[in-house]
ROMIFI-735967 format. One record per residue (C-alpha): x, y, z; residue number from 1; residue in one letter. Coordinates in steps of 0.5 Angstrom, whole numbers. Each point is the difference from the previous one (the first is absolute). Example, Ala and Ser with C-alpha at 12.3 -4.5 7.8 and 13.67 -1.06 7.14 Angstrom:
2
> X|Y|Z|n|res
> 25|-9|16|1|a .
> 2|7|-2|2|s .
# end
This chain:
478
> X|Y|Z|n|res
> 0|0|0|1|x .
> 3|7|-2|2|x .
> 1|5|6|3|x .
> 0|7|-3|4|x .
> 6|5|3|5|x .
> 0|7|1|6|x .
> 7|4|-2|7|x .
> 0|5|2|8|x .
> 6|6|-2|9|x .
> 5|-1|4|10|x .
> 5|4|4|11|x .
> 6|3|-6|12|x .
> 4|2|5|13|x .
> 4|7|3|14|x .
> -6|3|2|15|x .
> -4|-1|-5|16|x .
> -7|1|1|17|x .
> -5|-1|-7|18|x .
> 2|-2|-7|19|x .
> -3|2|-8|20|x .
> -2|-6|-3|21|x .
> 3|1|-8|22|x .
> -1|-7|-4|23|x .
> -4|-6|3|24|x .
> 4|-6|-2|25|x .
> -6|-5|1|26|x .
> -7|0|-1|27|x .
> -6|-3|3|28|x .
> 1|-8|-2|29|x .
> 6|0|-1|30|x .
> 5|-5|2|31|x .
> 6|2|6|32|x .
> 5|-3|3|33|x .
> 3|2|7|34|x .
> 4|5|-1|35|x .
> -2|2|-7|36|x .
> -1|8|-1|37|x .
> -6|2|-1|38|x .
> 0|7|1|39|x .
> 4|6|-2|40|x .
> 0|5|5|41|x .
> 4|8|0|42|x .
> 1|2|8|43|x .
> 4|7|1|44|x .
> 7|-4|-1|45|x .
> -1|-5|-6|46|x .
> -4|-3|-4|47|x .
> -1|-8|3|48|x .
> -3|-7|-2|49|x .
> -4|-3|6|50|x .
> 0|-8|0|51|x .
> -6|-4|3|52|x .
> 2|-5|4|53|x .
> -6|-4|-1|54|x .
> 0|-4|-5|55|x .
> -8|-2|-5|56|x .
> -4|4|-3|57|x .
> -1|8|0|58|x .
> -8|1|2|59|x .
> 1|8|1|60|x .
> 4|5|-1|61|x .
> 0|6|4|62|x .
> 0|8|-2|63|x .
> 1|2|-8|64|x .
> 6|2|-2|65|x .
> 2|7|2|66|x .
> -2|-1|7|67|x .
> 3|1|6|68|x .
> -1|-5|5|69|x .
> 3|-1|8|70|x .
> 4|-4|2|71|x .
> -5|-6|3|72|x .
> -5|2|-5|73|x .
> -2|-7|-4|74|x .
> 3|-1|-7|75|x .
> -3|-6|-2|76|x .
> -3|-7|3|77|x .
> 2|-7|-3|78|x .
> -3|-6|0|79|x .
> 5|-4|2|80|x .
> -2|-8|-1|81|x .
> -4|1|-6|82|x .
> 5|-2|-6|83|x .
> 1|-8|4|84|x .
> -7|1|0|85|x .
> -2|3|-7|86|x .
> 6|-6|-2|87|x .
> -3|-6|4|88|x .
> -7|1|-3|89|x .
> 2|1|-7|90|x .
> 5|-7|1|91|x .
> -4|-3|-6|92|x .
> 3|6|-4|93|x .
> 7|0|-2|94|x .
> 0|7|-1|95|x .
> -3|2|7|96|x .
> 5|-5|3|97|x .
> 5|2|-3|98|x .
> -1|7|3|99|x .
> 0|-3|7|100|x .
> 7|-3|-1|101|x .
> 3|6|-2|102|x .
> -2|5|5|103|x .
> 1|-5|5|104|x .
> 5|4|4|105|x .
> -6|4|2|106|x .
> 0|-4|6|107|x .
> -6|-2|5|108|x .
> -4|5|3|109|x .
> 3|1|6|110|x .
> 8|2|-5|111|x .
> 3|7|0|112|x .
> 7|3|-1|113|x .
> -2|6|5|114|x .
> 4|3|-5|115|x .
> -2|8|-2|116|x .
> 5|3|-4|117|x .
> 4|-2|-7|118|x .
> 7|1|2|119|x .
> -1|-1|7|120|x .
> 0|-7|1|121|x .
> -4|-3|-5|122|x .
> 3|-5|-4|123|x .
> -6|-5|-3|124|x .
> 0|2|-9|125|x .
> -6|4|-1|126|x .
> -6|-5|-4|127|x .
> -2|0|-6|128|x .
> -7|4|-1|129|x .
> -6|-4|0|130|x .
> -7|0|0|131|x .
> -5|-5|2|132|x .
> -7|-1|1|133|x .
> 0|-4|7|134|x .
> -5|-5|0|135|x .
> -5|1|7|136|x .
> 5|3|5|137|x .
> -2|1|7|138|x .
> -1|7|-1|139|x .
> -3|4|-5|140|x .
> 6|3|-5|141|x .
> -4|6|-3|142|x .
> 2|2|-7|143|x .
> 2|7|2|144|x .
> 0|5|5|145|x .
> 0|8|-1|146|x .
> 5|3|3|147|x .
> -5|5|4|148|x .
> -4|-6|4|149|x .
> 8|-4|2|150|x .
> -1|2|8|151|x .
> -5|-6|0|152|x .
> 4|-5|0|153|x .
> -3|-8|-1|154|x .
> 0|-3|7|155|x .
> 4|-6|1|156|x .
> -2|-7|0|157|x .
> -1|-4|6|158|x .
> 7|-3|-1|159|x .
> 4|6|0|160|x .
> 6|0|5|161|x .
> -1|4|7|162|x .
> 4|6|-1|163|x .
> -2|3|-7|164|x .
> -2|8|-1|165|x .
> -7|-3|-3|166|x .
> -1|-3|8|167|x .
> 0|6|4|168|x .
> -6|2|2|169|x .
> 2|8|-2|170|x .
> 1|-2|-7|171|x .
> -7|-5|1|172|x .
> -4|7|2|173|x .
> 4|4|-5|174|x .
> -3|-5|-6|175|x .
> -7|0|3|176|x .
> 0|8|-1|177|x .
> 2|-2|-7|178|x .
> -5|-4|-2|179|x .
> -5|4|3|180|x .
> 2|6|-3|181|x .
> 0|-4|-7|182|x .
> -7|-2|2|183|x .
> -3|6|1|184|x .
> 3|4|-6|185|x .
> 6|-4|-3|186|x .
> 7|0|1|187|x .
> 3|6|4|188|x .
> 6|3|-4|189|x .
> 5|-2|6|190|x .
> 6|-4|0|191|x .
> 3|1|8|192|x .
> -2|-3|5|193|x .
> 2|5|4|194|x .
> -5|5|-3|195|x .
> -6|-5|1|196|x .
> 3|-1|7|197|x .
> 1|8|0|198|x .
> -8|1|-2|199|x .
> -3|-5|4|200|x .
> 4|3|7|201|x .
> -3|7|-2|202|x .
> -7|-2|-3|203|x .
> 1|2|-7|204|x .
> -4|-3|-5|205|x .
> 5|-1|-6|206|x .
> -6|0|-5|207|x .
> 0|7|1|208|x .
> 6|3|-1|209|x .
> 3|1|-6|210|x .
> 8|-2|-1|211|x .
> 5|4|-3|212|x .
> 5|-5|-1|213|x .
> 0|-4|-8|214|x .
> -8|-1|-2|215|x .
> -1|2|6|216|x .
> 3|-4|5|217|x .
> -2|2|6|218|x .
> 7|2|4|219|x .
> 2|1|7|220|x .
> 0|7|-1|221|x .
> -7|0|-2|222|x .
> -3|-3|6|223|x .
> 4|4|4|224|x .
> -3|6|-3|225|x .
> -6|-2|1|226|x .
> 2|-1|8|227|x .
> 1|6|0|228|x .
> -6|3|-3|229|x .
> -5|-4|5|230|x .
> 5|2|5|231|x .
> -1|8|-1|232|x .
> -7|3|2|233|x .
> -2|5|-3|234|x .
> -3|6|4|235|x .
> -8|0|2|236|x .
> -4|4|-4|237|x .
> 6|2|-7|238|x .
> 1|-4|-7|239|x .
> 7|-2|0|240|x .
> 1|2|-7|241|x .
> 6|-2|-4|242|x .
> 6|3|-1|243|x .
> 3|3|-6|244|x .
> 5|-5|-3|245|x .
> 6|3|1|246|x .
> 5|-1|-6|247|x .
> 4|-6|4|248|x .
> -6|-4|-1|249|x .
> -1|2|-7|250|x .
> 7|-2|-2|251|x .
> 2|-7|-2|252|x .
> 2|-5|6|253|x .
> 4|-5|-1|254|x .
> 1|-6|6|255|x .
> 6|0|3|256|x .
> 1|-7|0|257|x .
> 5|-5|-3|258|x .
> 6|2|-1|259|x .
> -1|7|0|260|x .
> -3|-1|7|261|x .
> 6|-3|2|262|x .
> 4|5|-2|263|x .
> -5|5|4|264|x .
> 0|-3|6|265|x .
> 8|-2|0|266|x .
> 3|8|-2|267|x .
> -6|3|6|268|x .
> 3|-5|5|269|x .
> 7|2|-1|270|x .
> -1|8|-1|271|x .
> -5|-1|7|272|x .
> 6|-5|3|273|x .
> 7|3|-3|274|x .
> 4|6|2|275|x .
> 3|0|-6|276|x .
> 5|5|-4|277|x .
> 3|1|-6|278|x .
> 7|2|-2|279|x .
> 2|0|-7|280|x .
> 7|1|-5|281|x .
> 1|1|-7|282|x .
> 5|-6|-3|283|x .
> 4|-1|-7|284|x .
> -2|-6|-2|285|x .
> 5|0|-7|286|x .
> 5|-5|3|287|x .
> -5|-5|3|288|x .
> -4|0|-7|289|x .
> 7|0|-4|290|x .
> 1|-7|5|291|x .
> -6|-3|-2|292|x .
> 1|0|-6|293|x .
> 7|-2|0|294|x .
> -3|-7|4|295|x .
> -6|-1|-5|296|x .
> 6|1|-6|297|x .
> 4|-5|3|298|x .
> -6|-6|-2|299|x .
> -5|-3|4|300|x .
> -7|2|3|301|x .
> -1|7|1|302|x .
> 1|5|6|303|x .
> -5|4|2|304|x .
> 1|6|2|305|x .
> -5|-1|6|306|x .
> 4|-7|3|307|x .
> 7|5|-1|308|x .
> -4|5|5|309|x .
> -3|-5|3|310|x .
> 6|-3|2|311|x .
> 3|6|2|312|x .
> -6|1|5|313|x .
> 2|-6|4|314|x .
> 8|1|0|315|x .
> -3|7|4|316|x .
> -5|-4|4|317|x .
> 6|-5|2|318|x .
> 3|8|3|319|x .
> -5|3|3|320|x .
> -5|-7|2|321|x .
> -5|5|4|322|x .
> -3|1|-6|323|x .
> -2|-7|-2|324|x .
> -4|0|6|325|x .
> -7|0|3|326|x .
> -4|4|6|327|x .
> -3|-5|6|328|x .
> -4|7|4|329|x .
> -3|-6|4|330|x .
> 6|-2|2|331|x .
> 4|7|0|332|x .
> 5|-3|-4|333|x .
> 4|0|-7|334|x .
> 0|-7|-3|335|x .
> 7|0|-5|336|x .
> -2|-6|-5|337|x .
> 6|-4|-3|338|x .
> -2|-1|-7|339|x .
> -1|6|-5|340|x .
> -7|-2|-4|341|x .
> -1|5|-5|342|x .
> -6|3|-2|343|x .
> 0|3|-6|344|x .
> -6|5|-4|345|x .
> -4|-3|-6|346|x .
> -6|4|-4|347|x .
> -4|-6|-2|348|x .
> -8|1|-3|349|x .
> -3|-2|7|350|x .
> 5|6|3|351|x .
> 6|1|3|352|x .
> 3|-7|4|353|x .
> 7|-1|3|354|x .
> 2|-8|-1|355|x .
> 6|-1|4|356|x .
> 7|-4|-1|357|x .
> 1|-4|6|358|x .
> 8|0|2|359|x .
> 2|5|-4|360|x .
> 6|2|3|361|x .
> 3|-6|-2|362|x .
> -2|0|-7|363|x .
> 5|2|-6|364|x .
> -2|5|-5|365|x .
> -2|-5|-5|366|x .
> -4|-4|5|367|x .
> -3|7|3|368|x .
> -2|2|-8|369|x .
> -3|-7|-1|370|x .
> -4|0|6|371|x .
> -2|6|-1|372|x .
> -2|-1|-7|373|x .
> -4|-7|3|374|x .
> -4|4|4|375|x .
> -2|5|-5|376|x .
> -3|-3|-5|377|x .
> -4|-5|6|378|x .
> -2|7|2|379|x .
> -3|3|-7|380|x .
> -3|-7|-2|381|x .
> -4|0|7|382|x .
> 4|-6|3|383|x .
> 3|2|6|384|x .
> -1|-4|7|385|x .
> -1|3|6|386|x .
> 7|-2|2|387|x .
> 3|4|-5|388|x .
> -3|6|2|389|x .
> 2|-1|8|390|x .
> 5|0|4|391|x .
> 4|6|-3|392|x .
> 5|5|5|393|x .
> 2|5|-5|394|x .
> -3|2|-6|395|x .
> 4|3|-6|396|x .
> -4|5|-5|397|x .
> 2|2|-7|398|x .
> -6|5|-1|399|x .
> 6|3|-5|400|x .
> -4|-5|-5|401|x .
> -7|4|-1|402|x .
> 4|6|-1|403|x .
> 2|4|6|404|x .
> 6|3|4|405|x .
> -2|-1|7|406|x .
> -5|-2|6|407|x .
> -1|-1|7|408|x .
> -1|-7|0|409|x .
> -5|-3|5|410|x .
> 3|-5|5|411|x .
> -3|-6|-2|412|x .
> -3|-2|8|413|x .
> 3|-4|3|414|x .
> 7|1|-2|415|x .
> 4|6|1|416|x .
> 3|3|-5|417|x .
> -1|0|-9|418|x .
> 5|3|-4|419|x .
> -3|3|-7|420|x .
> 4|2|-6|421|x .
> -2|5|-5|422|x .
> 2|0|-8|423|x .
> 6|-1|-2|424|x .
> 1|7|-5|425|x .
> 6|3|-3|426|x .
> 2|6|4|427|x .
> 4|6|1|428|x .
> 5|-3|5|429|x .
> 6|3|2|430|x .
> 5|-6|-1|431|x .
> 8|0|2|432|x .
> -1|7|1|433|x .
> -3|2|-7|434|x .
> -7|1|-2|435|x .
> -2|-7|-4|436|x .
> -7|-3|-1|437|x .
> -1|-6|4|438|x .
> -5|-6|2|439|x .
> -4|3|5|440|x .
> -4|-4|5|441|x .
> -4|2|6|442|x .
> 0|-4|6|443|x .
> -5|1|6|444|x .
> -1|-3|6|445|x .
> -5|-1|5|446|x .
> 2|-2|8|447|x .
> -5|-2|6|448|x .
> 4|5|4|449|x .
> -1|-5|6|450|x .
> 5|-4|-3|451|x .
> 5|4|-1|452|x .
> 2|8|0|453|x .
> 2|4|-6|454|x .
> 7|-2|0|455|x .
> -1|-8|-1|456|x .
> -5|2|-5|457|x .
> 6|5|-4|458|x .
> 5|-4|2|459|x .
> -5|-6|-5|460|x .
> -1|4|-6|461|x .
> 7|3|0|462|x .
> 2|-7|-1|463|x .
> -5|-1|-6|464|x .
> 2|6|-3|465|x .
> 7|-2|1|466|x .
> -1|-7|-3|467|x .
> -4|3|-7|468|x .
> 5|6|-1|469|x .
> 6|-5|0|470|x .
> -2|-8|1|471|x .
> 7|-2|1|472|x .
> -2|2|7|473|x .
> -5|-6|0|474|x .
> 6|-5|-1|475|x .
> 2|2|7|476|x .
> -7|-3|3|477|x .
> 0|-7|-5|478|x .
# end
């Protein structure tokens, strides 16, 4: 008999709490076997593929693509047992049989891998996509379900195990609202168990707000509002009358989620929590370029200018290790790190993302240029994971590639220090005592003062500058 599972999103992780869906991977009627992806989701760091670690036959699917669920929600619910029964029932024909044998790694009813993320331990080769009719199972397998009516989720057979999300009784009563709301006047456009629970805590009939998400989705937000609308009396004996719309609310709102989000929420954090201070210094880069191209003449892969800086900044970070560091206020201490993972900035059409190169200081510049060209291209086809985009504790940024000379650049919380370089562009430069047109670079940093005083800071950037105006200094540190 066939046991149908509940899955829901689980945790991706570094605080992440909800995730876009981008692409289903499967649909209802499909096939899966344990740890087969079956959605592709966006979070505020990457774009991830989710596995299931239940294996049989997908009954519903939770949320359209471009929704936005909580971490928790359901994503989908499996019949788990109903391809052996499909496949024993159909044994007189080879071709059912056949289809039995073949997802036989699906394992009984009670098997999953616990597995939730590709890359962080799943290990079992996704199936084949396959579609099937299951004869009779032991729980209704609708042929679709619109993503608005996803809250009401099946309810569990008899024989599901002791421990399921589908068994609490919160989910019970959440689902017993669902299906009275559907009763009444069809589906309710909410996807978050959190909003039903929110609405019901609060009485609030769902049916008669409107939401403002996707098709009217019906978002937090708008319950919300809502509470506060109820909440607020107006005075006896006057008509409230609405205000003029103010040229904000006439303008364009676009949601700060996803990486936009995360990007808002993190360069807040650091300018709320960091006392930092920039200093800056004009540099002649001509015998730095001219050492790049001397190294890409001599055959082999190719030196990028960015792994020579980078490169430059851990031999500095090597002196001045105060600024590889972080800040623990709770301990009221400064946390030195012995490694140097290097963040570095990339413009990518989902916005601006910062991979990092783990042990950078103990990369050559041809090991740094080829990881830095690894991450890149991930970091503009939409494949980084959410390891190549944590862990950093200093960041390099070359905003020198969108045209400009300068900047203060914005630390990237909770690291305590990022160098910014500016274009590198012929000029007037007074060179062995004579005026000369030269490669000028501009180089930027920025220091959480609680780390260390301008002259550790100074002291940072002098050498820096040193090293790109005569990288023969460099060798000292090799």
């Amino acid at each position: 008999m066939a046991q149908v599972l509940e899955f829901k999103l689980p945790d991706l992780g570094e605080g992440l709490t909800e995730a876009e869906i981008v692409r289903w991977l499967v649909s209802v009627g499909d096939v899966v076997a344990i740890d087969q992806p079956v959605v592709e989701v966006e979070t505020a760091k990457a774009m991830v593929e989710v596995p299931c670690p239940y294996g049989g036959v997908v009954t519903a699917r939770f949320g359209e693509e471009g929704a936005e669920l909580p971490v928790g929600a359901p994503l989908l619910t499996v019949a788990v047992g109903a391809v052996e029964s499909a496949g024993s029932e159909g044994a007189g024909s080879s071709g059912a049989a056949g289809s039995a044998g073949a997802l036989g790694s699906t394992g009984s009813s009670n098997e999953s891998s616990g597995n939730v993320l590709v890359g962080y331990g799943t290990g079992a080769p996704a199936a084949r996509r396959r579609r099937i009719r299951p004869a009779a199972p032991a729980a209704p397998v609708p042929a679709a379900v619109p993503a608005p009516a996803a809250a009401a989720a099946p309810a569990p057979t008899a024989g599901a195990p002791a421990g399921l999300s589908a068994a609490e009784p919160e989910r019970q009563a959440g689902r017993a609202v669902a299906a009275e709301d559907m009763a009444q006047s069809g589906p309710v456009p909410v996807i978050s168990p959190l909003v039903r629970r929110l609405a019901r805590e609060h009485g609030l009939d769902l049916r008669k707000l409107t939401g403002s998400g996707p098709d009217g989705l019906i978002l937090r937000a708008d319950v919300e509002s809502a509470m506060r609308t109820a909440e607020a009396p107006a005075a006896p004996g006057h008509v409230v009358a609405a205000a003029p719309a103010s040229a904000a609310s006439r303008g364009e709102r676009i949601p700060l989620r996803g990486v936009r989000g995360a990007v808002a929420d993190k360069l807040s954090r650091s300018r709320r929590e960091i006392p930092d201070a920039t200093c800056w210094v004009d540099a002649d880069a001509t015998e730095l370029m001219a050492a790049r191209a001397s190294m890409n003449a001599a055959g082999g892969p190719k030196i990028s200018l960015l792994a020579l800086l980078a490169r430059i900044c851990t031999a500095a970070l090597a002196r001045h290790p105060e600024l590889n560091s972080t800040v623990d206020m709770d301990a009221r201490e400064i946390v030195r790190l012995p490694a140097v993972h290097l963040g570095f900035a990339a413009q990518t059409e989902r916005g601006l993302v910062v991979p990092v190169v783990r042990d950078a200081d103990s990369r050559s510049a041809e090991s740094l240029s080829a990881e830095f060209r690894r991450l890149t291209d991930a970091a503009r086809q939409g494949t980084l994971t959410p390891a190549d985009l944590t862990g950093g504790t200093f960041t390099l940024n070359n905003y020198g590639v969108f045209g400009v000379d300068g900047s203060t650049p914005i630390i990237n919380h909770p690291e305590a220090a990022m160098l910014g370089v500016g274009r590198i562009v012929p000029k007037p430069w007074v060179h062995q005592g004579e005026l000369a047109v030269r490669q000028v670079v501009q180089l930027s940093l920025t220091f959480d003062h609680r780390v260390c005083d301008g002259g550790t800071a100074g002291g940072f950037l002098r050498y820096v500058a040193d090293c790109v105006e005569h990288p023969a200094v460099l060798l000292r540190s090799l």
